[in-house]
PyMOL CGO cylinders between C-alpha atoms (Angstrom):
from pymol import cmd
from pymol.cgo import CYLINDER

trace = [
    CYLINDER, 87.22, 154.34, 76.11, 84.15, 152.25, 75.08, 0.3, 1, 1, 1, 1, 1, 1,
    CYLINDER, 84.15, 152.25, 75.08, 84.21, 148.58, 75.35, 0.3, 1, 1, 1, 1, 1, 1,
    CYLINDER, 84.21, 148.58, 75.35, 80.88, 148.05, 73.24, 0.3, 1, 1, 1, 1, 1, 1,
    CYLINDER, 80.88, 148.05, 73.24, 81.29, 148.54, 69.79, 0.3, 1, 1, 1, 1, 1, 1,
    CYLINDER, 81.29, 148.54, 69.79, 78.68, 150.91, 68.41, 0.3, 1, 1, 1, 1, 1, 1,
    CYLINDER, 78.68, 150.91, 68.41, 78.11, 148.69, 65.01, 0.3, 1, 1, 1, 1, 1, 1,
    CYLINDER, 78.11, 148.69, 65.01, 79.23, 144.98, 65.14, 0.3, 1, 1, 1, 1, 1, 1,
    CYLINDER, 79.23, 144.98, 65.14, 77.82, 144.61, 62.15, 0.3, 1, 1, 1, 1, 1, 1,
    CYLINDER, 77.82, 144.61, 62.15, 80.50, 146.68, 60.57, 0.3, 1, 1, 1, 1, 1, 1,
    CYLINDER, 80.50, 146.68, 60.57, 83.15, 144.45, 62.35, 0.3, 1, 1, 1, 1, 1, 1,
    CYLINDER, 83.15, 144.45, 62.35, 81.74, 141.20, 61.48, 0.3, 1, 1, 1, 1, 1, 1,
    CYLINDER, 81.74, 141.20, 61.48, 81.99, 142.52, 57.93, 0.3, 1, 1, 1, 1, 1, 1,
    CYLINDER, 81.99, 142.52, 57.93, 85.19, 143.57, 58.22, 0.3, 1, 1, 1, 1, 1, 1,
    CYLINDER, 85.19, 143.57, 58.22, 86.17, 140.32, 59.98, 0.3, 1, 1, 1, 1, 1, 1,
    CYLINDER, 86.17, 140.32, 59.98, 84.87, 138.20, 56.73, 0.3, 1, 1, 1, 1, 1, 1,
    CYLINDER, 84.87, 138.20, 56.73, 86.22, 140.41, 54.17, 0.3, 1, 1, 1, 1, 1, 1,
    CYLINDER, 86.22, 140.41, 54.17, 89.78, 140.20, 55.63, 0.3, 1, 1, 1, 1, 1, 1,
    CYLINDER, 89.78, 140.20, 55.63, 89.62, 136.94, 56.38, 0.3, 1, 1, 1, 1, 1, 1,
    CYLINDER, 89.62, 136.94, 56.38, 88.71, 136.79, 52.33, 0.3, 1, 1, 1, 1, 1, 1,
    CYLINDER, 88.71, 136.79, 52.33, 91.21, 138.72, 51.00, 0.3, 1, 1, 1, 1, 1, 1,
    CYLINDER, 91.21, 138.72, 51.00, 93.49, 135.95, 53.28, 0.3, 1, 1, 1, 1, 1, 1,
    CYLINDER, 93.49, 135.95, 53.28, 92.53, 133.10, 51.58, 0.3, 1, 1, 1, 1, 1, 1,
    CYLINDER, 92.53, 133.10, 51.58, 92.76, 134.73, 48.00, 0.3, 1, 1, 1, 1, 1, 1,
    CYLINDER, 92.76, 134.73, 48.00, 95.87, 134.88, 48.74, 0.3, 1, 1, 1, 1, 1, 1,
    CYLINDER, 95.87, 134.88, 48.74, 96.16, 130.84, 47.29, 0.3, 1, 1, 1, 1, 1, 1,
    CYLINDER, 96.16, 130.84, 47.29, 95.28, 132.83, 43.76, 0.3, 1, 1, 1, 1, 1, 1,
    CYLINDER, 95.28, 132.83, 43.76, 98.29, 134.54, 43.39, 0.3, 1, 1, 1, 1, 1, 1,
    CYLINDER, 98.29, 134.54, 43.39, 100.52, 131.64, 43.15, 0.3, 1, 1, 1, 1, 1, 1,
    CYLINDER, 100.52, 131.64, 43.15, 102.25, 132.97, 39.77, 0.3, 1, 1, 1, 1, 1, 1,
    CYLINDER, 102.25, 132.97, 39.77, 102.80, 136.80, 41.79, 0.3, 1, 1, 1, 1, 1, 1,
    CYLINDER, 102.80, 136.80, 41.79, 104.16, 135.83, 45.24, 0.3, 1, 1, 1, 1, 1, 1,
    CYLINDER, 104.16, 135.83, 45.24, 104.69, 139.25, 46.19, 0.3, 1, 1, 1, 1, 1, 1,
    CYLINDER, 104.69, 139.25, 46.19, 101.01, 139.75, 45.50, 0.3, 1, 1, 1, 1, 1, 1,
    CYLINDER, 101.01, 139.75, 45.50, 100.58, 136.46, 47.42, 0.3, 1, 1, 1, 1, 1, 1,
    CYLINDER, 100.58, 136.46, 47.42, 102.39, 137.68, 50.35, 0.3, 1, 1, 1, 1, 1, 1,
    CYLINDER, 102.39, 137.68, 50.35, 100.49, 140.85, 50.42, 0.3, 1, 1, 1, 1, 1, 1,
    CYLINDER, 100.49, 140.85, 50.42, 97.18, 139.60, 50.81, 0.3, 1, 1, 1, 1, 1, 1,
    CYLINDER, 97.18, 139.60, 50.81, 98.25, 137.10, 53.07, 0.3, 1, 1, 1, 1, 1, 1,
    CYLINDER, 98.25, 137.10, 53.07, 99.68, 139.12, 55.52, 0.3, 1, 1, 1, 1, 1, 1,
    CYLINDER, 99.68, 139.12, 55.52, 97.14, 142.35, 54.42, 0.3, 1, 1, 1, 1, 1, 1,
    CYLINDER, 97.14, 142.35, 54.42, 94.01, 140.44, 55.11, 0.3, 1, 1, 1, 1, 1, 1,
    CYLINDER, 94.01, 140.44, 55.11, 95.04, 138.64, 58.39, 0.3, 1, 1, 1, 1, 1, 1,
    CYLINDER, 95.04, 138.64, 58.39, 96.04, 141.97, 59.73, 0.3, 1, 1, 1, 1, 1, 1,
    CYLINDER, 96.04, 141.97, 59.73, 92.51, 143.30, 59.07, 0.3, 1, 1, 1, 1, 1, 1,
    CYLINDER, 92.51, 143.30, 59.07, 91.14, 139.79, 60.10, 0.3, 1, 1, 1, 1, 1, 1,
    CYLINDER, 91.14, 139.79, 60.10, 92.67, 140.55, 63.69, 0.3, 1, 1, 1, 1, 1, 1,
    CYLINDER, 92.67, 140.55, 63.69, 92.04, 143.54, 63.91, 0.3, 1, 1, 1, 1, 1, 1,
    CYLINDER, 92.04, 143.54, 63.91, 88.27, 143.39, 63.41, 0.3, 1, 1, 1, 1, 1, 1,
    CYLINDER, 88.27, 143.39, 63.41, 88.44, 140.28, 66.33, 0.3, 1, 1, 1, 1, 1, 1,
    CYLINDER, 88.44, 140.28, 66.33, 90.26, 142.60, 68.45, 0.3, 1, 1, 1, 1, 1, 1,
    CYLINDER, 90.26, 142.60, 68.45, 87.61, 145.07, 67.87, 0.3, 1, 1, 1, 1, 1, 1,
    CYLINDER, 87.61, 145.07, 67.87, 84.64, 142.61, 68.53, 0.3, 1, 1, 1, 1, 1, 1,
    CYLINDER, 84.64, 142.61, 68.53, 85.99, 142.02, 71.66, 0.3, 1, 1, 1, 1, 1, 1,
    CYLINDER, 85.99, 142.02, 71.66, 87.45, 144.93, 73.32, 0.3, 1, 1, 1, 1, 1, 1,
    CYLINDER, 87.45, 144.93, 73.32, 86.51, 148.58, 71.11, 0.3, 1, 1, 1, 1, 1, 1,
    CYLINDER, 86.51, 148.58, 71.11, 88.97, 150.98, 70.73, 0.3, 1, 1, 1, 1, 1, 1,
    CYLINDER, 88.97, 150.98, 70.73, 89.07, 153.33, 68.06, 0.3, 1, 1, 1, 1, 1, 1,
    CYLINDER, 89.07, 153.33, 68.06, 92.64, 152.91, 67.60, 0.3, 1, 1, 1, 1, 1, 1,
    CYLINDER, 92.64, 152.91, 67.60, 91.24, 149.58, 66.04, 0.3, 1, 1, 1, 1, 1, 1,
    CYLINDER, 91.24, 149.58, 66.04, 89.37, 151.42, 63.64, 0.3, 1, 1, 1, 1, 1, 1,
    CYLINDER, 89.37, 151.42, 63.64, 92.40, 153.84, 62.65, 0.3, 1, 1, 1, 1, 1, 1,
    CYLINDER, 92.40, 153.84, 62.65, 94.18, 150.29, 62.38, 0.3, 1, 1, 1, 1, 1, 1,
    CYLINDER, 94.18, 150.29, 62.38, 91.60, 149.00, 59.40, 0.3, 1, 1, 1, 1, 1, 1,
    CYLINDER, 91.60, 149.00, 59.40, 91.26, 151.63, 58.12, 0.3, 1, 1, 1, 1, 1, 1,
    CYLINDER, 91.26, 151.63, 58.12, 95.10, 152.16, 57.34, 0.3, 1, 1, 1, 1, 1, 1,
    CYLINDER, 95.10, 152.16, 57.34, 95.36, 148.32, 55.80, 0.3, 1, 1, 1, 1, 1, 1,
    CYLINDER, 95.36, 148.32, 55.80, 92.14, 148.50, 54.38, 0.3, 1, 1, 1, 1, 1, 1,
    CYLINDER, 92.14, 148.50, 54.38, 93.37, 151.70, 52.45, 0.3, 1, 1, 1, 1, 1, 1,
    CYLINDER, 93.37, 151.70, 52.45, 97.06, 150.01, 51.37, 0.3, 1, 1, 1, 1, 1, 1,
    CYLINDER, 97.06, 150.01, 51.37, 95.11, 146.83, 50.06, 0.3, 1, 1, 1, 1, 1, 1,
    CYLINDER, 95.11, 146.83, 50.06, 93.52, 149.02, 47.66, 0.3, 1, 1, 1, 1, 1, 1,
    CYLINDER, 93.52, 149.02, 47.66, 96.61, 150.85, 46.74, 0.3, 1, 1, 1, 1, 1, 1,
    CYLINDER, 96.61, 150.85, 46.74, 99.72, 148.38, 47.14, 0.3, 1, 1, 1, 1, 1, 1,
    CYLINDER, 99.72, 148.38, 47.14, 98.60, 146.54, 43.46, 0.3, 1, 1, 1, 1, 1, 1,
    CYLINDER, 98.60, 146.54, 43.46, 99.12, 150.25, 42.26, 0.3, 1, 1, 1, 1, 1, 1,
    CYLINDER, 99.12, 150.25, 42.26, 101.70, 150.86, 43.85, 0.3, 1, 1, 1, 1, 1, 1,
    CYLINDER, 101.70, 150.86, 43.85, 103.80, 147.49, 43.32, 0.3, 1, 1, 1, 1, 1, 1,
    CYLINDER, 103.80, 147.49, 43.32, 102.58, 146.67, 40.47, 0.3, 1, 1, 1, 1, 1, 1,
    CYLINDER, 102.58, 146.67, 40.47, 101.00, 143.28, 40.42, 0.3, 1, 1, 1, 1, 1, 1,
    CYLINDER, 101.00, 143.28, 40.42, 99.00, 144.53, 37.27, 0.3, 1, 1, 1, 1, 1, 1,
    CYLINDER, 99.00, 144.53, 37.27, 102.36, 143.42, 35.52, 0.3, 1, 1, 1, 1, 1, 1,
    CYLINDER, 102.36, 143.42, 35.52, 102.05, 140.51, 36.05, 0.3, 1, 1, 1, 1, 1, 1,
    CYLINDER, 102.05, 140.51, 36.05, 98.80, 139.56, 34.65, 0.3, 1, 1, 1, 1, 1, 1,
    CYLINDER, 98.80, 139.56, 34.65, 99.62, 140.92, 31.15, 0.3, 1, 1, 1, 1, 1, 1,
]
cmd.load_cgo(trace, "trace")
């Protein structure tokens, strides 16, 4: 296992946008399951990429990837679109 990652770039990115998608969280005050999903969505992503900064593992990378994919899908999936109609 590495313990450089090869682009911190990428992390620092993926650090900001989770952290982001966090604190949009305060949006969805009228769709708290959409509130709750972000929340909990971007901090994962959030800690994930600060795990990765500091110790690389590709399992970390599996680990954004995987949120990263459901925050694009769980509005789809659970409907949030609903509520904004």
């Amino acid at each position: 296992m590495k313990n450089e990652a090869p682009n911190k770039e990428l992390e620092w990115t993926n650090l900001v946008l989770g952290i982001g998608l966090a604190c949009a969280a305060l949006m969805f005050t009228g769709a708290p399951a959409a509130a709750w999903n972000a929340g909990i969505i971007g901090s994962r992503i959030g800690l994930c990429s600060a795990i990765a900064l500091y110790c690389y593992g590709d399992w970390v990378q599996w680990s954004n990837l995987t949120l990263s994919s459901w925050a694009v899908v769980a509005p789809f999936l659970l409907g949030f679109g609903s509520y904004w109609l």
